[in-house]
DOVO-95889 format. One record per residue (C-alpha): residue in one letter; x, y, z. Coordinates in nm, 4 decimals. Example, Ala and Ser with C-alpha at 12.3 -4.5 7.8 and 13.67 -1.06 7.14 Angstrom:
<sites>
{A {1.2300 -0.4500 0.7800}}
{S {1.3670 -0.1060 0.7140}}
</sites>
This chain:
<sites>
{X {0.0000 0.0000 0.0000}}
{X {0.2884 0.2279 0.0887}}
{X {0.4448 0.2001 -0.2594}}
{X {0.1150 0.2064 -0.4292}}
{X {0.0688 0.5128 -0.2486}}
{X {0.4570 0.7038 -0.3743}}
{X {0.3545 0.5775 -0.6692}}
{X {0.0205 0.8465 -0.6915}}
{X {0.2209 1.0923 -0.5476}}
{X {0.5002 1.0649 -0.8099}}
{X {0.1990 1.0921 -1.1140}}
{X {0.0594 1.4133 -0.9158}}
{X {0.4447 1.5678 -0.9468}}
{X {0.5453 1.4845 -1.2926}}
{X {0.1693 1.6593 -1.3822}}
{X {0.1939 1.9829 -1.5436}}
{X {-0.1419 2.0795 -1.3905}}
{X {0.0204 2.0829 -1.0809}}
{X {0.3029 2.2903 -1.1830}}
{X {0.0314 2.5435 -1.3792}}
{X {-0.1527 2.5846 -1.0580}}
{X {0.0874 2.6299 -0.8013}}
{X {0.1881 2.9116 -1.0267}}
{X {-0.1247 3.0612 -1.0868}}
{X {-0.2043 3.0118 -0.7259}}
{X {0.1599 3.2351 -0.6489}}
{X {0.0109 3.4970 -0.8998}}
{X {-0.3133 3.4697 -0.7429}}
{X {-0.1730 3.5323 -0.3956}}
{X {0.0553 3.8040 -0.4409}}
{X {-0.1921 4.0218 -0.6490}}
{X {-0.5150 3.9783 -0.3690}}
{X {-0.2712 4.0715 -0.0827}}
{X {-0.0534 4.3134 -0.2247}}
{X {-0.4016 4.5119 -0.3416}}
{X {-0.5902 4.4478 -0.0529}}
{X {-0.2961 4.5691 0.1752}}
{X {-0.2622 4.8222 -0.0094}}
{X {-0.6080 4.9615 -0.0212}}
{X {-0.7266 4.9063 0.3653}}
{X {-0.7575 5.1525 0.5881}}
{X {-0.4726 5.2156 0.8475}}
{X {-0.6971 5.1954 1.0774}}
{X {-0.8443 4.8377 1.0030}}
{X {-0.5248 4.7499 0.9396}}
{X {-0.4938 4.8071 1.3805}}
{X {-0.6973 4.5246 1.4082}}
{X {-0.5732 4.1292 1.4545}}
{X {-0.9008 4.0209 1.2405}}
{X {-0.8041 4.2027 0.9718}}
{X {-0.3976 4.0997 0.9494}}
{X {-0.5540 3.7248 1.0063}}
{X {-0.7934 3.7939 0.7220}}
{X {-0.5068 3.8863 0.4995}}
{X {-0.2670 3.6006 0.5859}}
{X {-0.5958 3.3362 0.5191}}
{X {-0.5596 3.4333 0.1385}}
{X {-0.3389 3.1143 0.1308}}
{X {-0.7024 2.9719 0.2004}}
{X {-0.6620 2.9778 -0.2223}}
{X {-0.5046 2.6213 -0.1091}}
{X {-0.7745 2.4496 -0.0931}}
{X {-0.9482 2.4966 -0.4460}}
{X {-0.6211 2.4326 -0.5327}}
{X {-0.6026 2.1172 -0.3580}}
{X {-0.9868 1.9879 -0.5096}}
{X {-0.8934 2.0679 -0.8564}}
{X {-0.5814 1.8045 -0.8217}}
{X {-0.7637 1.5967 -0.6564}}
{X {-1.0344 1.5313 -0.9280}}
{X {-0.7674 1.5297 -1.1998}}
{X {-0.5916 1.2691 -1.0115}}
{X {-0.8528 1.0164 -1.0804}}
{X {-1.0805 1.1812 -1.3938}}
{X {-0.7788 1.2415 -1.5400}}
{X {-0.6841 0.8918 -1.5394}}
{X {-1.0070 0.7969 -1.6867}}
{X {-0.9810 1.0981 -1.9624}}
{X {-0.6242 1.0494 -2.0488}}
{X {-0.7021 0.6812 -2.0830}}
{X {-0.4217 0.5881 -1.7781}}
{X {-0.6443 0.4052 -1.5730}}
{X {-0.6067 0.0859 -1.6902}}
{X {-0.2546 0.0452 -1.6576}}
{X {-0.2962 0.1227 -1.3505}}
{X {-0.5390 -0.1402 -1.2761}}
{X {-0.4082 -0.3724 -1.4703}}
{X {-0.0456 -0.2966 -1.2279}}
{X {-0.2299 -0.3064 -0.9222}}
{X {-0.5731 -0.5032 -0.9919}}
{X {-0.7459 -0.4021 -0.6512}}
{X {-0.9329 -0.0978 -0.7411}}
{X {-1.0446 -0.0306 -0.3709}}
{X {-0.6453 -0.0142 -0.2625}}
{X {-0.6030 0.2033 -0.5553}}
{X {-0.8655 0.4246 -0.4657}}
{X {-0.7822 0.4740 -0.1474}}
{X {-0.4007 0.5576 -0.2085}}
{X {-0.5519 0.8244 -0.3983}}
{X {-0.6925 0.9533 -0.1423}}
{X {-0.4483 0.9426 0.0689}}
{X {-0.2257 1.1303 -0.1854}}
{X {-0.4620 1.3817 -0.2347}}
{X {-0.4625 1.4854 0.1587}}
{X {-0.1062 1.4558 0.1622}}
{X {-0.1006 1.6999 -0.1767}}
{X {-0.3426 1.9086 -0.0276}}
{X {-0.1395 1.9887 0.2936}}
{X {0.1657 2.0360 0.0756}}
{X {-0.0168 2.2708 -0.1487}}
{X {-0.1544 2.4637 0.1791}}
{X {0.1527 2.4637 0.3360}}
{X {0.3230 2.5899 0.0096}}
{X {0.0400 2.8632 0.0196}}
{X {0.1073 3.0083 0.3395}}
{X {0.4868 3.0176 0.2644}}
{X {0.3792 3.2385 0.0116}}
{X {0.1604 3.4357 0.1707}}
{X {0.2827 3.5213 0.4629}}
{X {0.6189 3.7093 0.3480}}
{X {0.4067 3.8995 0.1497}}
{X {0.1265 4.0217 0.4018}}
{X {0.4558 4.0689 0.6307}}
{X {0.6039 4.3204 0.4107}}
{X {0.2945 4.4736 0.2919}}
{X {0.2017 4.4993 0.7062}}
{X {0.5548 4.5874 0.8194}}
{X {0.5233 4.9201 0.5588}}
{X {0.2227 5.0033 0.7468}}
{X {0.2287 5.2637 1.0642}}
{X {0.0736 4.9574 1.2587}}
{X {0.1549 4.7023 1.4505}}
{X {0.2952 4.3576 1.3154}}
{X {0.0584 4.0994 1.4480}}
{X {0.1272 3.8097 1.2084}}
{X {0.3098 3.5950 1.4523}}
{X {0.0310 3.6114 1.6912}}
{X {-0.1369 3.2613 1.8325}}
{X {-0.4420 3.2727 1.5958}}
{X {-0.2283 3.3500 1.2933}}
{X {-0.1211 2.9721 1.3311}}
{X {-0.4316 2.8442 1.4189}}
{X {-0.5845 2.9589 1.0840}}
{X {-0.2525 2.8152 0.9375}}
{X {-0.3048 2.4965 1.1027}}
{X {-0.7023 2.4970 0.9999}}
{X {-0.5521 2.6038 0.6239}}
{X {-0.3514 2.2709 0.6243}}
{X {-0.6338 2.0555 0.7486}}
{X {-0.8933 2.1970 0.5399}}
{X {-0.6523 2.1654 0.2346}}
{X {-0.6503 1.7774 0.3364}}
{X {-1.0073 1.7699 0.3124}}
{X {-1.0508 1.9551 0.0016}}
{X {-0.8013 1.7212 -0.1537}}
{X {-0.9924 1.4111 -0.0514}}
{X {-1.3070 1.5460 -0.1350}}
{X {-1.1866 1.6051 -0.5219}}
{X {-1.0108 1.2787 -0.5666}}
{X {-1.3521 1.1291 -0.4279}}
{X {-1.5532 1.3380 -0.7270}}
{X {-1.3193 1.2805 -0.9648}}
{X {-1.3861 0.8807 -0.8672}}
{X {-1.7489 0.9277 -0.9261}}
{X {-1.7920 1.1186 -1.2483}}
{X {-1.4436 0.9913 -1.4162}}
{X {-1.4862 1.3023 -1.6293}}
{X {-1.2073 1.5714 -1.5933}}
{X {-1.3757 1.8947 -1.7250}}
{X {-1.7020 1.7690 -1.5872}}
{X {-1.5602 1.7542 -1.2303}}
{X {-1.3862 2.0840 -1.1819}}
{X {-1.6838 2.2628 -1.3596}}
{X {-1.9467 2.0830 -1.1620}}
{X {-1.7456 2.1963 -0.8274}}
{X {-1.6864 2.5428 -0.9038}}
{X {-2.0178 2.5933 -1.0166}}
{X {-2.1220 2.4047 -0.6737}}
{X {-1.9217 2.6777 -0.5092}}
{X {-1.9793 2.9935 -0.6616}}
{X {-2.3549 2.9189 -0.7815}}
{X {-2.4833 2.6274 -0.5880}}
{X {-2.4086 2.7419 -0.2174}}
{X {-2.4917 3.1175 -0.2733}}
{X {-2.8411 3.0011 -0.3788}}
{X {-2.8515 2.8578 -0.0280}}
{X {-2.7694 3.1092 0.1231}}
{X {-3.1540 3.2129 0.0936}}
{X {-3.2495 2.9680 0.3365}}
{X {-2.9767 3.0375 0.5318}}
{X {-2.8620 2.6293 0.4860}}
{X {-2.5091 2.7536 0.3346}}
{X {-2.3498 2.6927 0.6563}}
{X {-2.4111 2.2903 0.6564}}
{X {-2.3059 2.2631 0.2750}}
{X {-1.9624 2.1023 0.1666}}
{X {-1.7883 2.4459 0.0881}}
{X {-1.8995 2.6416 0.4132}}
{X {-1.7757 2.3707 0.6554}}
{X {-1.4493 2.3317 0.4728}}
{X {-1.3970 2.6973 0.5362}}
{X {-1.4993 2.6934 0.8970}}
{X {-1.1538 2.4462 0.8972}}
{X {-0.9693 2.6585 0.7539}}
{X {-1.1112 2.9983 0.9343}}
{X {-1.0586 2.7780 1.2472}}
{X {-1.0819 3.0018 1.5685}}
{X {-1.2983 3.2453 1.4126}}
{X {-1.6573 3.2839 1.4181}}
{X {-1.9246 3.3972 1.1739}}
{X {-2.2608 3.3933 1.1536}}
{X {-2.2344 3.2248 0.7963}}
{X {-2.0443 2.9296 0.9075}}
{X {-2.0656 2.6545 1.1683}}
{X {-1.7677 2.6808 1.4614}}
{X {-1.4031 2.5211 1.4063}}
{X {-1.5315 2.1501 1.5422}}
{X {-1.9139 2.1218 1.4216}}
{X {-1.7615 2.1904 1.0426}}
{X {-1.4524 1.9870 1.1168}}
{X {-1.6734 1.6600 1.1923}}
{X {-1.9051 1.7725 0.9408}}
{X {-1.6340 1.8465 0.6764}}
{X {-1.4495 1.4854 0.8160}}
{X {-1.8049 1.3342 0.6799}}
{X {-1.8145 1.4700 0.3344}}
{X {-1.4910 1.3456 0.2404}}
{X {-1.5403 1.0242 0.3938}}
{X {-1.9331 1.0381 0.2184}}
{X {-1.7282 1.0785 -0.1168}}
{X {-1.4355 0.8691 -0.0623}}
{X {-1.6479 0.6279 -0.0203}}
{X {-1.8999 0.7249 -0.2885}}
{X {-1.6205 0.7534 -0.5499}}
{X {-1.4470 0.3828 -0.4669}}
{X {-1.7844 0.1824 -0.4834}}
{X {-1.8109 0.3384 -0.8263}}
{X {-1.4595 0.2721 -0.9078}}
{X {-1.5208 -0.0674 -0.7886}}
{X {-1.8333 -0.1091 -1.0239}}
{X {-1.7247 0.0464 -1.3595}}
{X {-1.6116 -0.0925 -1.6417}}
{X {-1.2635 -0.0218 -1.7904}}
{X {-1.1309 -0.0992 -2.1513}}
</sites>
């Protein structure tokens, strides 16, 4: 299982997708906090809440981290991969669930890569600032911490989509459009907080509390659910499909 396992991660680091994204994602990153430190208020930038908001941009992670983790499996499928790799390792629930466990592991890596990023940047945007530097404060690392964890879960939940629709394009579309269409719209009935997206970011805005999202360990467990719902989901119909 262990080499089945180095063996996923080496496919997610010899993709140019990955290499595309994490660049994008650097781009991404220094243009949000270099615009938005640049155009707040010295006197919100006084307050912890908004530093912390700043330094969570790495929170970009985590789409990030779902994107890989659907091509990881769909792209298999699309690029027609998939069945050398069953045909090397004929146990499709042990190949499923390496993939899984790749895509947390590449989901904390891409967080953690993230907030290396980030923070430099919000530091010297913040140190240029008549204010005071409070990005090495106690909740600055517990939002780091809940970034990592949340970009575990986001990679899990992809690779567990990908499983289920084996369609590349079809998977990222269908989750952005989940998160910039699908939760807004339940946001009417006030039910956003209990969706997939909203209790990932209560992980990853861990320590903080809004009246949009569910607290650090209510969206933790409930986040823990939906990628075990569609880890699970996505190896029965692994398991089930045909290949060839």
């Amino acid at each position: 299982m262990r080499r089945l396992v180095r063996a996923e991660l080496l496919k997610l680091q010899t993709t140019r997708l990955l290499l595309w994204l994490g660049l994008l994602m650097v781009a991404l990153i220094a243009f949000i906090v270099s615009t938005r430190t640049a155009s707040t208020a010295t006197f919100s930038l006084l307050q912890q809440s908004e530093q912390r908001s700043i330094a969570e941009t790495a929170a970009l992670s985590i789409i990030v981290a779902l994107i890989v983790g659907i091509v990881s499996t769909a792209g298999e499928y699309t690029r027609g991969t998939i069945d050398h790799t069953f045909l090397a390792w004929p146990r499709r629930e042990q190949v499923v669930a390496a993939k899984l466990l790749a895509g947390a592991i590449t989901g904390v890596a891409l967080a953690a890569f993230a907030e290396a990023v980030t923070w430099p940047i919000a530091a010297a945007w913040v140190s240029s600032k008549p204010v005071p530097f409070l990005l090495w404060t106690h909740t600055i690392l517990i939002a780091y911490l809940g970034v990592l964890a949340a970009g575990a879960i986001g990679g899990v939940i992809g690779v567990g989509l990908g499983a289920l629709l084996r369609r590349q394009t079809a998977g990222i579309v269908l989750a952005l459009l989940w998160l910039l269409v699908g939760e807004p719209v339940l946001a009417i009935s006030g039910a956003q907080r209990f969706a997939p997206g909203h209790a990932i970011a209560a992980v990853a805005d861990a320590g903080s509390h809004s009246s949009d999202m569910l607290a650090f360990w209510p969206g933790l467990l409930l986040a823990l659910g939906y990628a075990a719902a569609f880890g699970a989901v996505g190896m029965i119909a692994v398991a089930r499909s045909d290949v060839g």
